[in-house]
N, C-alpha and C positions, 0 to 999 in steps of 0.2 A: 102397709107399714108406714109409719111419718119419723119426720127426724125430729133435730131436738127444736124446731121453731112448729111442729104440730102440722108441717107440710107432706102427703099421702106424697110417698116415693115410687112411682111407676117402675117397669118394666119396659122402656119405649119397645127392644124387640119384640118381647110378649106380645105390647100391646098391637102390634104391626100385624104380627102374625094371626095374632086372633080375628082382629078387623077383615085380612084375606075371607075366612070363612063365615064370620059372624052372621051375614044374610043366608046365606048355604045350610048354614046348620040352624039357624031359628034362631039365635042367644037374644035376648030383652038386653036393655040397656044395663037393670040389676043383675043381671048374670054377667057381662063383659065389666062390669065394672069390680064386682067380686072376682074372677079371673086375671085379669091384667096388672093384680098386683103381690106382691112376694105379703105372706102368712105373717113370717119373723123373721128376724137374722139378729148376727152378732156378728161386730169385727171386734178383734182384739190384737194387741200388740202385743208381746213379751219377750226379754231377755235371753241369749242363751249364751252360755260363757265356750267357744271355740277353745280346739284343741291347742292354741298358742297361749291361751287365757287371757285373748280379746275379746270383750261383749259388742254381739249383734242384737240388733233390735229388729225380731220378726215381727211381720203382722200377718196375719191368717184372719180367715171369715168362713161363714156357717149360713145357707140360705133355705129356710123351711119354705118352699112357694104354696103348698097347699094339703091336709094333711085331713080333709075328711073322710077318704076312703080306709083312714090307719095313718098309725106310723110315720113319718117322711124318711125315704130312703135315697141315696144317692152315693156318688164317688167322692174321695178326697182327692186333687191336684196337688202336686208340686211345680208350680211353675210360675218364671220371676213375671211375666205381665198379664197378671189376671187382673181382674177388677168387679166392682160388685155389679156392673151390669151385664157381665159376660155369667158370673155366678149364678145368677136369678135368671139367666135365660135356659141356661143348662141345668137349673132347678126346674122350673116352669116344664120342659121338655121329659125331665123324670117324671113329674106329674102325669103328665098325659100318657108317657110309657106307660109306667104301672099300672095305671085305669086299663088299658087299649087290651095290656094282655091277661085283665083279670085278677091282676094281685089285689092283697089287702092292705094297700101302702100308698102312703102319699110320696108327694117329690122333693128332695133336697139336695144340696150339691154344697162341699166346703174346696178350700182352695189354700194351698201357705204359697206365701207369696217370696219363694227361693226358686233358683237356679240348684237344683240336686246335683246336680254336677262340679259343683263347687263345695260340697263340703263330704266330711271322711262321713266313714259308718256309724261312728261314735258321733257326731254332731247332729246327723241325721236322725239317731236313735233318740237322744236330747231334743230335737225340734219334733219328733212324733210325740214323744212323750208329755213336752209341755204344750206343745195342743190339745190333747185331752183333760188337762187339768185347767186349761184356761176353758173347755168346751163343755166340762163334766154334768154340769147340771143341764145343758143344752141338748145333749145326746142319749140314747139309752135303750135299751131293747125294745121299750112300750114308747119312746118318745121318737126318737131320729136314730136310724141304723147307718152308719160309714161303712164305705169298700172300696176298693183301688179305684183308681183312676192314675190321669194323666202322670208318668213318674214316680205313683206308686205299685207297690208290690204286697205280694202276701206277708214279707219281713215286716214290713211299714206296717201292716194290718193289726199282725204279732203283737207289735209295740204298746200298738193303742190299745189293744183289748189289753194287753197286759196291766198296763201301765191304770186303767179304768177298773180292773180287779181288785188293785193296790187300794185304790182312791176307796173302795166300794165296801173291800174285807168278802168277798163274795166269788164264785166264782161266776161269770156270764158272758160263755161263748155266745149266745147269740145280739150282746150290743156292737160286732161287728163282724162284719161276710169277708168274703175272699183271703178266708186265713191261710195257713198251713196246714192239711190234711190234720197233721199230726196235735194240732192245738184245735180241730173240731170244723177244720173245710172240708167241703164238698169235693168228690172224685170229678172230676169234670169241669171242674168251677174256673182253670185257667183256661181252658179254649171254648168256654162257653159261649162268647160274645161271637167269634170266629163260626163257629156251630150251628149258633141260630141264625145267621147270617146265610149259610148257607144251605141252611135246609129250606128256604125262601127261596134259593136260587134254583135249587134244586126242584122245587114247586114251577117256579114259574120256568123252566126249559122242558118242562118233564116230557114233551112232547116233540123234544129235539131229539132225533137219533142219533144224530153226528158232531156230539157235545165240541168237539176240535173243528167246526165253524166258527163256535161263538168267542171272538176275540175281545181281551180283557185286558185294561188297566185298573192298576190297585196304585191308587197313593196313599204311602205310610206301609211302614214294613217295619210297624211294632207290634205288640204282641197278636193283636187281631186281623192285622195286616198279613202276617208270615204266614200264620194259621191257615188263614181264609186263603191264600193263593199256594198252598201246599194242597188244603185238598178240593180246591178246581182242579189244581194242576194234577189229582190223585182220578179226578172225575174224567177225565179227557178233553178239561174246558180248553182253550188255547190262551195264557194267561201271556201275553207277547209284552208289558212296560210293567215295573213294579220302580218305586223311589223311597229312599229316606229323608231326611230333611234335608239332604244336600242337592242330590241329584238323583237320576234315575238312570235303568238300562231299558232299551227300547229294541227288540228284536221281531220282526212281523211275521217272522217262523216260529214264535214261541220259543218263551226262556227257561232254563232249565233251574226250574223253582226250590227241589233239592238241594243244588249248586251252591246257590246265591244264599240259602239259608244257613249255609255252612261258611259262607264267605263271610253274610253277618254276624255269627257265631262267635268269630273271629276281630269284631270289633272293631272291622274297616266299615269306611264309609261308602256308597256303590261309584263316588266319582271316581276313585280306585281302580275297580274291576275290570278288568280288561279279555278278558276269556272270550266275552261274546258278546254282538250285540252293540246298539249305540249308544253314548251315555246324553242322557237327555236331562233338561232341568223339568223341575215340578209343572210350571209354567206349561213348558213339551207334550207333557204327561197329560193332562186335563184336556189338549185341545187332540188328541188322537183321533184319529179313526178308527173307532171300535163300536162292539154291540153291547158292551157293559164297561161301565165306570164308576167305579168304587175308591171312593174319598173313603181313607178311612186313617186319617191322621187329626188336626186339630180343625177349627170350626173357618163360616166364613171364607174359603177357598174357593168358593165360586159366586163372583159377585156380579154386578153390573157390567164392571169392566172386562171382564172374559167371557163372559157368558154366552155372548154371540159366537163365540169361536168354540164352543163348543160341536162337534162331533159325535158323539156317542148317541146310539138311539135308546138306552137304557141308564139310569142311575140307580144307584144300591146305596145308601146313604148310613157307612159303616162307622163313623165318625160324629159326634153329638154337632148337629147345626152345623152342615160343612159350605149349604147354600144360602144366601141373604135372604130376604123375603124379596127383595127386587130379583135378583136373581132369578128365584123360582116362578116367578111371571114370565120373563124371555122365555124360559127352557120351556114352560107350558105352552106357548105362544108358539114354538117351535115342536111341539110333539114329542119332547123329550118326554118318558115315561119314567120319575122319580118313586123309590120306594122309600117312604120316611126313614126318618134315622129310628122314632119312637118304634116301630114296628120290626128292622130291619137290624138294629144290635141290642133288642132288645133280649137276646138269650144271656146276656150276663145278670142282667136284675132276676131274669126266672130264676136262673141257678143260683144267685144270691139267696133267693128266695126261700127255693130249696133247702138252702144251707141253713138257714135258719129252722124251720121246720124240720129239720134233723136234729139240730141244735137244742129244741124243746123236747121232742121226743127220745133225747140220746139216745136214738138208732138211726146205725147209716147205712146209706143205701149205695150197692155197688154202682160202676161207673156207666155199665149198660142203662142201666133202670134212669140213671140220673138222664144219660142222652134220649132215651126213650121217653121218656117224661116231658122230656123241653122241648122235643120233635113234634109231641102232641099237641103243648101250649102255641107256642110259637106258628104251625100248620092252619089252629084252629082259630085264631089270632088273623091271619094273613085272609082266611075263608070268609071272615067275619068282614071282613074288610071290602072285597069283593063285591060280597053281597051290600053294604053300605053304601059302595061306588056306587050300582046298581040301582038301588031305592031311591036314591038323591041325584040321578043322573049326571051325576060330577066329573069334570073331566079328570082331576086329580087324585091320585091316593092320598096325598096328603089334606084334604079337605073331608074324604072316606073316613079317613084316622083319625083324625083330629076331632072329627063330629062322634065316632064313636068313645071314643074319652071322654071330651067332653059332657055328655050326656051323662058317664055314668057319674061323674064329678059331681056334674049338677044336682042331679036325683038324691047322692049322699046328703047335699048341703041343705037340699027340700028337706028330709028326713032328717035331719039335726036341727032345722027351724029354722036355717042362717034363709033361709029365701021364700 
């Protein structure tokens, strides 16, 4: 991508992260050079007249990082400090998801650049809506497919398909996933992420009998967060710190996961809670002593500066880029055994996936067959991976992962002539 003085726009973290593996995995100079930068994008700015009948001036953006496999598929954010290098990394990241588990989909991430918590349902509805009209021709069921993300929801999803209907004269559930059952989602498509997450976990302990050994922190107790420590907590994992953005509860008996989900239910925050347990900050939380650690809120939470204080002999990376790329050198260096994010919440984009594939064929499929389905994706996915560690005698999963994306990326762009 160049701007408007015809200067190629990097991805520095892309570029970082690639560099990590680039001798590992074989990539030539014209393959890293083709990868380390974003496809297309759009930023746009536009009006929206608030419920007082103040005009705001939103800006939003749209990052295709690479789109030979199909499609670019990715999340829409609501949230006030994005920006387009945080955009393109979490594009760049869907990329290699998609590839890793097999889909026919490249990687794209969009972003409005609000605090949702600051305006009603009706202005919300107005700011989804005028994103798809500023995105319309950017997006599309054979071009770029949108689905929740950060602060969005399946309402938000609603909007945009609806509102893209309008625009179109047509109707086309599938130019966006993570809808409403009722307007053409998937049975399963809200704890998907949560799901496949844990059937990874579920994989890699399977040989623990005494699942209530294995002590767990989760940071973020949003939707994949609550999910995912209800059914460790269902499995007999010992799920002992979970936090919100605020703070956390830290109990080394194990916290009572039902409990807490009914506390947030409730729309307190955990520095509140006083039932049980210590209340600890995020900070608290990451430097634990436990045997699984699961970030699974916003990106970058384990950097240079904490890294060393880390504890945990496992990571489970539920959250899109929660570790720096320095980061992920310490913890290596340290024996920390990280499971990528592309591999590890990857079951939202299968079941997007899905969604879609239902969506073409209007037939849907019960909510067993959907789980059953992503348990196979996601299982067969994680083996693959294994076996990659294995062949390339790699310390890292994430260099196992990475190379197997990569590869299939490549091979498309061979077979489309781009290389």
């Amino acid at each position: 991508m160049e701007n408007e003085r015809g200067e190629i726009i990097a991805c520095e973290v892309c570029e970082n992260q690639l560099e990590q593996v680039k001798s590992q995995v074989g990539m030539s100079e014209e393959e890293f050079e083709l990868l380390k930068t974003p496809r297309k994008s759009l930023l746009v700015n536009f009006p929206i007249k608030l419920d007082n009948g103040d005009v705001r001036v939103i800006s939003a953006l749209r990052v295709q990082y690479n789109d030979a496999l199909g499609p670019t598929k990715g999340g829409v954010r609501f949230h006030e400090s994005v920006d387009f290098d945080e955009v393109s990394k979490l594009a760049f990241l869907m990329s290699l998801k998609t590839s890793l588990v097999g889909l026919p989909y490249g990687g794209a991430k969009g972003a409005v650049k609000i605090n949702p918590k600051n305006f009603s349902r009706a202005e919300l509805e107005r700011i989804s809506r005028a994103f798809v009209r500023e995105m319309k021709e950017f997006i599309g069921p054979r071009k770029d497919i949108p689905a929740p993300d950060v602060n969005t929801n399946p309402q938000i999803m609603a909007w945009m398909m609806d509102e893209y209907e309008r625009i179109f004269g047509e109707k086309s559930p599938g130019v966006i996933t993570g809808k409403p059952v009722e307007l053409g989602g998937s049975l399963g498509r809200n704890k998907s992420t949560a799901k496949g997450a844990f059937y990874v976990i579920e994989k890699i302990y399977q040989d623990v009998r005494d699942k209530s050994s294995i002590k767990v922190a989760i940071q973020g107790f949003g939707n994949a967060g609550s999910n995912l420590a209800l059914m460790l907590h269902n499995a007999k994992f010992k799920v002992v710190a979970v936090s919100d953005s605020r703070a956390g509860v830290y109990n080394p008996d194990g916290l009572n996961i039902p409990e807490l989900i009914e506390f947030k239910n409730k729309k307190m925050p955990f520095s509140d809670y006083a039932k049980e347990g210590e209340i600890i900050t995020n900070e608290d939380l990451i430097k634990l002593e436990v045997d699984l650690l699961i970030p699974a809120a916003l990106g970058d939470v384990i950097s240079e500066k904490n890294a060393d204080e880390v504890k945990a002999k496992r990571i489970v990376e539920v959250a899109n880029g929660p570790i720096t790329p320095k980061a992920d050198l310490i913890l290596e260096s340290k024996g920390v055994e990280i499971i990528p994010d592309i591999l590890a919440n990857s079951g939202g984009v299968i079941v997007s996936y899905f969604e879609q594939v239902q969506n073409l064929a209007t037939y849907y499929w019960s909510e067993e067959e959907v789980d059953n389905k992503l348990k196979d994706k996601i299982i067969s996915a994680y083996e693959r991976v294994l076996e990659e560690k294995a062949s390339l005698n790699a310390k890292s999963f994430r260099t196992a992962s990475y190379s197997l994306a990569i590869k299939r990326i490549l091979e498309a762009e061979r077979l489309r002539g781009n290389l």
